[in-house]
N, C-alpha and C positions, 0 to 999 in steps of 0.2 A: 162446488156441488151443494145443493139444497135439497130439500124434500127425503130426506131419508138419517138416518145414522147408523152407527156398529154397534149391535148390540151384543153382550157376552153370553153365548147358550150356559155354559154356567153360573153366573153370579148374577147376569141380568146388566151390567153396568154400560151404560149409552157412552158411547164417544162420540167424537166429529168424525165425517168421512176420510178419510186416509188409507194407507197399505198395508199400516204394522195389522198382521191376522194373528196378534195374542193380545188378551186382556193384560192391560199392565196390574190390574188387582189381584185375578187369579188364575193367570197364565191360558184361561179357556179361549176356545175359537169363537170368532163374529159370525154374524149374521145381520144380513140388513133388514131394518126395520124403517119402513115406510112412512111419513106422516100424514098424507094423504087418504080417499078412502080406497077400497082394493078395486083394481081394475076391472072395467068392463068388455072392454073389446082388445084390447093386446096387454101382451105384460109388462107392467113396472121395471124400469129397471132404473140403475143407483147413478143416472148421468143426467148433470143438467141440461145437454140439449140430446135428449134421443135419438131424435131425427138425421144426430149427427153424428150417430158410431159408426166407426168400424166396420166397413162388410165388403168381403171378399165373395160375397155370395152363399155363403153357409143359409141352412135350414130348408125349410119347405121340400124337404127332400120325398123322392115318391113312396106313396104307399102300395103294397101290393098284395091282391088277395093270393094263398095260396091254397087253394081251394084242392086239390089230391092229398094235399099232407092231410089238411084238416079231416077228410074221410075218413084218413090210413088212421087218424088220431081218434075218431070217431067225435071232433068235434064241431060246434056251429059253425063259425066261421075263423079263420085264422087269416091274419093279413101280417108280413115285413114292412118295418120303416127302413130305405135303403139308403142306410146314414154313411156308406163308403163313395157313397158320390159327395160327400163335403168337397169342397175347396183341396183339403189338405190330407184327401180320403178317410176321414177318421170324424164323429159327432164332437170328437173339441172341441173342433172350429167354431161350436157355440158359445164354448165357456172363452174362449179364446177372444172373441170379436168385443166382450163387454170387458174384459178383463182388462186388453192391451187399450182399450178406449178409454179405462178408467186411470190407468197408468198416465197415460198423455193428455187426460181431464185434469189430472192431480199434478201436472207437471214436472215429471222425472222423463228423464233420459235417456236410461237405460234399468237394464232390470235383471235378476238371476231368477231361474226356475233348474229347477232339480225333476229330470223326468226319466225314463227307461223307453222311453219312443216316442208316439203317437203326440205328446201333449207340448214335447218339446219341438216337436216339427211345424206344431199350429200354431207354438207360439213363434216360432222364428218367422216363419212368415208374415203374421199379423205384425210383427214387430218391422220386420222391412217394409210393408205398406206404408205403418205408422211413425217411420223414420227413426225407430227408435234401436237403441242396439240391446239385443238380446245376448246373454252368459246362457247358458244352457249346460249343466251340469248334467253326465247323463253314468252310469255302468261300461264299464271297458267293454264287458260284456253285449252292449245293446246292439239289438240287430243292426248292422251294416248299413242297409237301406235307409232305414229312418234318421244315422248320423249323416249321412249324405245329404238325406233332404232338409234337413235343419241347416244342413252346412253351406247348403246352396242358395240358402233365403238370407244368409249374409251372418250366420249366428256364430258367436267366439263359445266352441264347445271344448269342455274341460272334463276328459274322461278320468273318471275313478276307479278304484280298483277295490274289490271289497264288494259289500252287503250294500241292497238298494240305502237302506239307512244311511251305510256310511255316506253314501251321495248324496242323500239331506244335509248331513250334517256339514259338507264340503262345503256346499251351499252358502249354506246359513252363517258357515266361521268366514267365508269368502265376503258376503255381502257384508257382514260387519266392518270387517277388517278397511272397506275402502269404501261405506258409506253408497253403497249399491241398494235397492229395493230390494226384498227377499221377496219372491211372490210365487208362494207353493202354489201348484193349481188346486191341487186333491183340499189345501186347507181356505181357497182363498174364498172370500164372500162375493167376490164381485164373477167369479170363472162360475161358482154355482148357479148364480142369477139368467148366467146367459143358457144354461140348461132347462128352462123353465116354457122356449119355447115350444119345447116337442109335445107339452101337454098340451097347448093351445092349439096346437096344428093337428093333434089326433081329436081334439073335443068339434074342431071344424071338420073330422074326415068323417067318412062312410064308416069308420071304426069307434064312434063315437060311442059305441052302446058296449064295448069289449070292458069284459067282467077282471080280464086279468093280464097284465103286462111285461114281459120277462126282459128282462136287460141285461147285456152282459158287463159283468163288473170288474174294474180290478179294485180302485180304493171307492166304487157308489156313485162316482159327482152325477150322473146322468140319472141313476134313478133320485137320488135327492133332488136335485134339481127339478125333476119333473115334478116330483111331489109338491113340492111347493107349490108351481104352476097349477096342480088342479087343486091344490088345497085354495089359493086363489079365486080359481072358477067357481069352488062350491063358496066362498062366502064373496064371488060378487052376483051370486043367485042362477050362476051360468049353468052347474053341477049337481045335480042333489047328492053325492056319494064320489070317493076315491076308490077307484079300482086298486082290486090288491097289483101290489107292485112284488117283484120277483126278482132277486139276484142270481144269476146263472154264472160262478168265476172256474177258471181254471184250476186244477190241481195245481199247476206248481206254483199261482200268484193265488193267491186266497184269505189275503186280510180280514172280508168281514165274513168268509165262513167259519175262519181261524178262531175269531174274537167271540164269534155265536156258540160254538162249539168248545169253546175253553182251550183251543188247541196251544200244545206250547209253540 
C-alpha cells in the first residue's frame, strides 16, 4: 500500500499502512492521511489498486423525497437515503467493503471483529466474498437474526456473556493470544474511510443544497465518515460549507450522547 499513512489523532505520530488501530506512543486511534492532493471526482481511499476493492454492491443507495412529512415539519424539503437496501441491509457494508479489502491488501487471513449485529454480519460476508475467515465476537444477547446471518456467510461466532465491553475485550485478549488481526469497525481507519462515500453521492444528489443531516448512530462511524467526505469536497473546491451533521442514537445504546452529556 502506498500513498497514504496512519496518523495518531492524538499525538500526531505517522506510521506505515497496517491493522494495529492504536498508536504504539500514546495508545491514540489512526486516521489516514493522504499524500497526494484531495480528490476531485470520487473519494480517496487507503488501497493501492482502488479499482480493485471489494464490492458486493453497497452504496449508491436511493434517495427519496418525502415531501408530506416535510409540510407536517413545516420544512423545505426533506429527502431519506435508503441505506437498508445494502448488500447486508445495514450502511456497513460501506465501511466493510474497504476495510475487508484492506485486510486482504495487507495480507492476513483471517480477522476478529467484536460487534452487537449489523457490522458483524457485513463483515462476515465481505469476508466470505474475500475468502477470508472471519471470528466475529458478538453479546449472547444479540439479536438472533443478525447471529444467523453472520453465521450463514461462513463466520466462527464466539458469544459472550456480560457488557458490550466485555466483548471488546474477548476480542482483543482472543486475537492476541493466537496472533489474529483485531479489527474493531467502530475504531478502524480503513471501515471509516469507506463511509465517506454517502457525502459524495448526496453532493451529486438533488439533496445537494440540504442545510442539515441526521444519522442514526450507535458509536458515529457513518456520520464521521461522512464528514470527512465533505470536508474533502469543500477543500477539492467541490463544497463551499459542511452541513451541520446530526446524531439521532437510541436510549438504550447511547455512547456519544452519554460522553456529550457527562452521563455515567
Amino acid at each position: 500500500m502506498t500513498g497514504f499513512s496512519l496518523r495518531c489523532l492524538s499525538c500526531g505520530l505517522l506510521a506505515p499502512p497496517g491493522l494495529d488501530i492504536a498508536c504504539p506512543s500514546c495508545g491514540g486511534l489512526y486516521e489516514i492521511a493522504y499524500e497526494d492532493p484531495p480528490a476531485v471526482e470520487t473519494p480517496r481511499l487507503p488501497l493501492t489498486r482502488p479499482d480493485e476493492r471489494l464490492s458486493l454492491g453497497e452504496g449508491a443507495t436511493p434517495l427519496v423525497e418525502l415531501k408530506r412529512t416535510a409540510r407536517h415539519l413545516g420544512l423545505g424539503r426533506l429527502w431519506a437515503k435508503l441505506e437498508f437496501v445494502a448488500p447486508t441491509g445495514s450502511f456497513k457494508d460501506r465501511g466493510s467493503s474497504v476495510l475487508v479489502s484492506a485486510i486482504r491488501e495487507l495480507g492476513a487471513t483471517e480477522f476478529a471483529e467484536d460487534s452487537s449485529g449489523n457490522a458483524g454480519a457485513s463483515l462476515a460476508a465481505y469476508a466470505a466474498a474475500a475468502g477470508l475467515r472471519a471470528h466475529i465476537f458478538a453479546p449472547s444477547s444479540a439479536p438472533p437474526a443478525k447471529l444467523r446471518q453472520a453465521r450463514a456467510h461462513g463466520a466462527e461466532l464466539h458469544l459472550v456473556s456480560g457488557s458490550r465491553r466485555d466483548v471488546a475485550v474477548a476480542a482483543r485478549d482472543t486475537s492476541r493470544e493466537f496472533g489474529i488481526p483485531y479489527v474493531p469497525h467502530a475504531e478502524s481507519p480503513y471501515f471509516l474511510e469507506g463511509m465517506k462515500a454517502l457525502a459524495f453521492e448526496l453532493a451529486e444528489s438533488e439533496a445537494a443544497t440540504a442545510d442539515h443531516i441526521v444519522f442514526p448512530a450507535g458509536n458515529g462511524s457513518l456520520l464521521i465518515g461522512a464528514r470527512r467526505g465533505f470536508e474533502e469536497l469543500r477543500e477539492a473546491g467541490r463544497a463551499e460549507s459542511v452541513p451541520a451533521l446530526h446524531a439521532a442514537q437510541a436510549a438504550a445504546v447511547r455512547p456519544v450522547a452519554a460522553e456529550v452529556l457527562q452521563e455515567p
